[in-house]
TORFI-695636 format. One record per residue (C-alpha): residue in three letters; z, x, y. Coordinates in Angstrom, 3 decimals, decimal comma. Example, Ala and Ser with C-alpha at 12.3 -4.5 7.8 and 13.67 -1.06 7.14 Angstrom:
code; pz; px; py
ala; 7,800; 12,300; -4,500
ser; 7,140; 13,670; -1,060
//
This chain:
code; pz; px; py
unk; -20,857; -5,099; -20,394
unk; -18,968; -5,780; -17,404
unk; -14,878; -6,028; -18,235
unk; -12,872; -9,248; -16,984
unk; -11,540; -7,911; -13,746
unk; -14,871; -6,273; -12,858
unk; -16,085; -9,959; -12,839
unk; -13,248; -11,289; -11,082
unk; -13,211; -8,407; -8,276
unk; -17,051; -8,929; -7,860
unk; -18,488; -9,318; -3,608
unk; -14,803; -8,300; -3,003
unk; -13,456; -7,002; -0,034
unk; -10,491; -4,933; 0,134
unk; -8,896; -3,486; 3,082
unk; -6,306; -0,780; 1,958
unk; -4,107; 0,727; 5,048
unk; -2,691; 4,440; 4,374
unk; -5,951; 5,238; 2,528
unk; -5,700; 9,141; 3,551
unk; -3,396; 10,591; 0,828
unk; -0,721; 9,297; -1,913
unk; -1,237; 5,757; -3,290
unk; -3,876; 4,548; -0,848
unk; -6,282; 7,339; -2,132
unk; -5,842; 6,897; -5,377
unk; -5,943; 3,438; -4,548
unk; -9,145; 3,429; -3,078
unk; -10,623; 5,127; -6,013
unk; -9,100; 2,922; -8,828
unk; -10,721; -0,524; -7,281
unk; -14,278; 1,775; -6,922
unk; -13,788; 2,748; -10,466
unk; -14,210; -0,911; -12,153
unk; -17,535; -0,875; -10,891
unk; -17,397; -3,827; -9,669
unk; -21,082; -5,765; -8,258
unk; -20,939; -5,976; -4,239
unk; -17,512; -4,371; -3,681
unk; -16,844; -3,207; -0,322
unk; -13,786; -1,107; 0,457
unk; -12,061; -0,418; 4,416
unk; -9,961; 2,446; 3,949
unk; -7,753; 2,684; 7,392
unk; -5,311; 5,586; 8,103
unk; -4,771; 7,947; 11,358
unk; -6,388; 11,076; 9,141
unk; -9,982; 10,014; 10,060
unk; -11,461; 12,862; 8,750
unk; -9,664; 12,307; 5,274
unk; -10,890; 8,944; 5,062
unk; -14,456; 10,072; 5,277
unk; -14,018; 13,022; 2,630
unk; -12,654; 10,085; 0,570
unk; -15,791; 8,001; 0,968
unk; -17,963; 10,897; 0,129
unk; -16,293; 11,563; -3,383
unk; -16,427; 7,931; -4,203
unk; -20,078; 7,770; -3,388
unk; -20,220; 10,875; -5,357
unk; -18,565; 9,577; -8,246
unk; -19,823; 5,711; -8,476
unk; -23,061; 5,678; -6,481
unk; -23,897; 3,029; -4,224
unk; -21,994; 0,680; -6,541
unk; -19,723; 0,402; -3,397
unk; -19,864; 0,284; -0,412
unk; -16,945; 2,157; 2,000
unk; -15,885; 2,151; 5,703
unk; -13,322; 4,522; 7,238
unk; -11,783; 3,352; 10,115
unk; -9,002; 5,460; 11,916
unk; -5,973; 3,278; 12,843
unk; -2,556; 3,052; 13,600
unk; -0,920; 0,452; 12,084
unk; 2,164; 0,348; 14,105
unk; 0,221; -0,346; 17,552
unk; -0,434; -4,060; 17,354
unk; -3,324; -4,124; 20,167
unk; -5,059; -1,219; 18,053
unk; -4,835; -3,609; 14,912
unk; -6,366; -6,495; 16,743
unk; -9,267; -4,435; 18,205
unk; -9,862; -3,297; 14,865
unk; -10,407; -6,634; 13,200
unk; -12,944; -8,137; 15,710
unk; -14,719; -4,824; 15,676
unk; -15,445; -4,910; 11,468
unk; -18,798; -5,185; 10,758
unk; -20,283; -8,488; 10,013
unk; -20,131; -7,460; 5,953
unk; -16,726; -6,385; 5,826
unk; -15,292; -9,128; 8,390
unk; -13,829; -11,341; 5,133
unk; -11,452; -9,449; 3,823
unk; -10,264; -10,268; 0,459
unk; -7,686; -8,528; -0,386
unk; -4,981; -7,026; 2,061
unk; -3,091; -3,742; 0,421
unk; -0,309; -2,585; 3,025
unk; -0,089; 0,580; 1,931
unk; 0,815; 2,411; 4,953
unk; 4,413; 3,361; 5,092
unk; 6,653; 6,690; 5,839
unk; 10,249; 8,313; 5,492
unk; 11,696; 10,863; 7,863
unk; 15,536; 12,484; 7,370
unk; 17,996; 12,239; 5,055
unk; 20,649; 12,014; 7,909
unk; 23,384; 9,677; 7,736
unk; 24,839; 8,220; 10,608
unk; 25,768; 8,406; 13,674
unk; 23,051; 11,495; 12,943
unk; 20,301; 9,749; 12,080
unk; 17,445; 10,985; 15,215
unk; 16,290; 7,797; 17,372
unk; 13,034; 9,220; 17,027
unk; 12,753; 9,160; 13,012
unk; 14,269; 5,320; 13,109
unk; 11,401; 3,807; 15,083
unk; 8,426; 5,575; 13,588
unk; 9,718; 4,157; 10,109
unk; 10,471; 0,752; 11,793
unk; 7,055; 1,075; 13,744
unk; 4,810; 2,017; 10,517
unk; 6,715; 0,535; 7,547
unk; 7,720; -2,969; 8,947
unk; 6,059; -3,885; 12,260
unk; 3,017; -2,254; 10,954
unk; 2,226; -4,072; 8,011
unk; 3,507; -7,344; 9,496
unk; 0,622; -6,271; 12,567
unk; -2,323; -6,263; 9,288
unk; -0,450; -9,375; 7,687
unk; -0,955; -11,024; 10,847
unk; -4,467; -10,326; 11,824
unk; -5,889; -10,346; 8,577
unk; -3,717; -13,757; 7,210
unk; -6,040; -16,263; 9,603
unk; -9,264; -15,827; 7,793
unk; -8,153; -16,051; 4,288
unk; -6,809; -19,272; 5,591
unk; -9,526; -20,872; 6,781
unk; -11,289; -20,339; 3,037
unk; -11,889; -22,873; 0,779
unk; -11,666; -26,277; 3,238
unk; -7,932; -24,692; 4,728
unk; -7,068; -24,568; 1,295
unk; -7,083; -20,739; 1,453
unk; -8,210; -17,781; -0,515
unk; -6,691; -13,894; -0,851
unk; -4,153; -11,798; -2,102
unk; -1,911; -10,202; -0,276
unk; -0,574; -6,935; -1,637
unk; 3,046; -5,484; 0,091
unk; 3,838; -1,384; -1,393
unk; 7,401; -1,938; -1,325
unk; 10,310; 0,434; -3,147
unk; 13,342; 0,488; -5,234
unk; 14,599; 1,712; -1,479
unk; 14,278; -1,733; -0,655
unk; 16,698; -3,625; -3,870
unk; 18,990; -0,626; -3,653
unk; 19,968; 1,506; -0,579
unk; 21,178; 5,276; -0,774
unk; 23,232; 7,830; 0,531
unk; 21,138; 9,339; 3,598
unk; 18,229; 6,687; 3,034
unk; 20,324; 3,947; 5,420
unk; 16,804; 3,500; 7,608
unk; 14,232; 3,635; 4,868
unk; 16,314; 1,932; 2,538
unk; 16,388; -1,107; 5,713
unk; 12,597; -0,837; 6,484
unk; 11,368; -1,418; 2,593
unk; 14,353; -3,976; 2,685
unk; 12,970; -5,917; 5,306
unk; 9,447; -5,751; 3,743
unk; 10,881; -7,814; 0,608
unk; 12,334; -9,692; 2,644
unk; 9,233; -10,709; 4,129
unk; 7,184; -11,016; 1,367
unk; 9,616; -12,896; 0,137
unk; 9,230; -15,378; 2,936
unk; 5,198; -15,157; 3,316
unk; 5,157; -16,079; -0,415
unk; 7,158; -19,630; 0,309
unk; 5,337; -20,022; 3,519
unk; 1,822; -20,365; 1,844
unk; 3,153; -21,857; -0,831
unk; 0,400; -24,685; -0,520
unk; -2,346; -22,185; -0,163
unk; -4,437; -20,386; -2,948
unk; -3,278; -17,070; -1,367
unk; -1,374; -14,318; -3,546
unk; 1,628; -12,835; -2,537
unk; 2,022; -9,361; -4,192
unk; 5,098; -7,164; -4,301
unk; 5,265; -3,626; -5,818
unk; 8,133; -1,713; -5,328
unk; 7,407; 2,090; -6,989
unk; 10,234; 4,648; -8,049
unk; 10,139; 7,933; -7,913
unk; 6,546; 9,232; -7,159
unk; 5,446; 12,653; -6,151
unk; 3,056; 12,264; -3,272
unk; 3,368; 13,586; 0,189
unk; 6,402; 11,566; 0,509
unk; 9,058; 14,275; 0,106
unk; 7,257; 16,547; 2,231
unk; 7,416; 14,153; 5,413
unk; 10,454; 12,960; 4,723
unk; 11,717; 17,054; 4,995
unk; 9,546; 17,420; 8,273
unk; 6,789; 19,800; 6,247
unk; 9,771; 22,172; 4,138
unk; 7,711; 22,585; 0,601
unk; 10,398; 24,243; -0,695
unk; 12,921; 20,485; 0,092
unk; 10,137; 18,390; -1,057
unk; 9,573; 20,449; -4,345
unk; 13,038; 20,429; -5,144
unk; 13,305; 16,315; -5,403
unk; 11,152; 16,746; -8,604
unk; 12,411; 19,568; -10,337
unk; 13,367; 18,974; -13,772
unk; 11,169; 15,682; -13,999
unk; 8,283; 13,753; -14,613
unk; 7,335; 11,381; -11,362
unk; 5,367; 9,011; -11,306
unk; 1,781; 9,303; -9,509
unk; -0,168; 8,044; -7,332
unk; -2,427; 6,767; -9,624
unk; -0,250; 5,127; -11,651
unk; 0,899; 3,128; -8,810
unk; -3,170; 2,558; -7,665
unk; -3,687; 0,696; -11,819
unk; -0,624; -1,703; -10,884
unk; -2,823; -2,688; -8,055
unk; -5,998; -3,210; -9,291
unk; -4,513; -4,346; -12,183
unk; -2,620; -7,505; -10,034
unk; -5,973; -7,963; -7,965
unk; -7,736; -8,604; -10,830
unk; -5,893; -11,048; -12,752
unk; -7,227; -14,988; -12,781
unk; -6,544; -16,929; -9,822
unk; -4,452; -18,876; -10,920
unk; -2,101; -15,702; -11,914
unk; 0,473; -14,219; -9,215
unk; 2,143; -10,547; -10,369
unk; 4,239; -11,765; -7,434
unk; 7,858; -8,928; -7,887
unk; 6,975; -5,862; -9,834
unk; 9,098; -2,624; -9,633
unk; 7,725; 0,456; -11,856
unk; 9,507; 3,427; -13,046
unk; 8,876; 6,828; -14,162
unk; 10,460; 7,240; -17,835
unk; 13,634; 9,596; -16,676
unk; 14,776; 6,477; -13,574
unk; 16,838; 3,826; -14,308
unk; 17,544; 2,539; -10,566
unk; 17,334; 4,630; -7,352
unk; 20,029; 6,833; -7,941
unk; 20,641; 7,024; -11,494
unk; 18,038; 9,648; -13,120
unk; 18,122; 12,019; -15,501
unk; 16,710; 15,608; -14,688
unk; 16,361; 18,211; -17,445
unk; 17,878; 21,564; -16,068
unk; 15,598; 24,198; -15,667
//
């Protein structure tokens, strides 16, 4: 028998950017997993060739139960974005549901050190970026339903964003900036039947940490030690989890811990 938000996620579309690794993998698999009839997944990110490894384990796992296109993108180049949309394929032009995933951290450096370079790629991916997908993906869930509207919306945000840190001063201002505008989008389409989703993770262990310390394993390992992170995966169930709920329902400000965080810089670490 086919569960609730199987039903409810049935002919769905989702479009999920920074599918390659961390949340938007797991992600993508979590919506394939509830089996839903007619689902069709777009899994963006600039990895191409992880995007299409990803689409041949969930075939592998679920079958043709959905369907999946990999599209290579850059989120942060606005003219890319737009190209993208008007090239989808006539099945996967109505996107349902928008997850702006796609996000990055680079330094710890405080300033006046904080490199020019690292500040705009975070600007560029975490906040112009998703606003780009917001924007070219917002005019078609509009027109559903008579102008009425019809979609969900779905902003990764972070605890970076409620409560800035010591050597975080850029990150902690991009994910600020996306409540901020979720925030705002949410009031805006107040009238509409579109859903405005926030999720704002702790601590998890993805590639995160290793990006942020420009590749140094040993850095990125470190920021774990003595702990129990959150995954990826748990993140991905939150999704699904707020996709699926009745229309009528908005998870609209959700911000999940791992057991050992209390806020972003209180935690407790066992020594080791």
């Amino acid at each position: 028998m086919a569960s609730p938000i199987s039903k409810r996620l049935k002919g769905k579309t989702i479009l999920i950017t920074g599918a390659s690794s961390g949340i938007g993998r797991s992600t993508a698999f979590e919506f394939a997993r509830t089996y839903s009839e007619n689902l069709k997944l777009i899994l963006t990110a600039r990895r191409i060739d992880s995007l299409k490894q990803i689409a041949a384990d969930i075939a592998e796992e679920v079958g043709g139960a959905v369907k999946v296109l990999s599209v290579q993108l850059d989120v942060s180049n606005a003219d890319e974005v737009r190209a993208f949309v008007g090239k989808l394929p006539t099945e996967f032009k109505e996107v349902d549901v928008l997850v702006n995933n796609a996000g990055l951290v680079k330094g710890v450096a405080k300033a006046p050190e904080i490199a020019e370079e690292d500040m705009n790629i975070m600007f560029a991916t975490n906040v112009t970026g998703l606003i780009n997908m917001t924007q070219a993906i917002l005019p078609t869930m509009l027109k559903r339903n008579n102008g009425d509207g019809a979609g969900d919306i779905i902003n990764i945000g972070s605890i970076a964003g409620r409560e800035p840190y010591v050597g975080g001063g850029i990150y902690c201002a991009t994910k600020a900036a996306v409540r901020s505008f979720t925030e705002s989008l949410r009031k805006e389409l107040i009238s509409k039947r579109i859903r405005i989703i926030g999720i704002d993770p702790g601590q998890v262990e993805t590639e995160f940490s290793l990006v942020r310390f420009y590749g140094d394993k040993k850095k990125a390992d470190a920021v774990y030690a003595g702990c129990e992170p959150l995954t990826p995966d748990d993140i991905a169930e939150v999704v699904v989890f707020a996709a699926g709920r009745r229309e009528n329902v908005v998870i609209a400000d959700t911000l999940v811990f791992p057991n050992h965080q209390a806020s972003a810089t209180i935690m407790h670490k066992k020594s080791t």
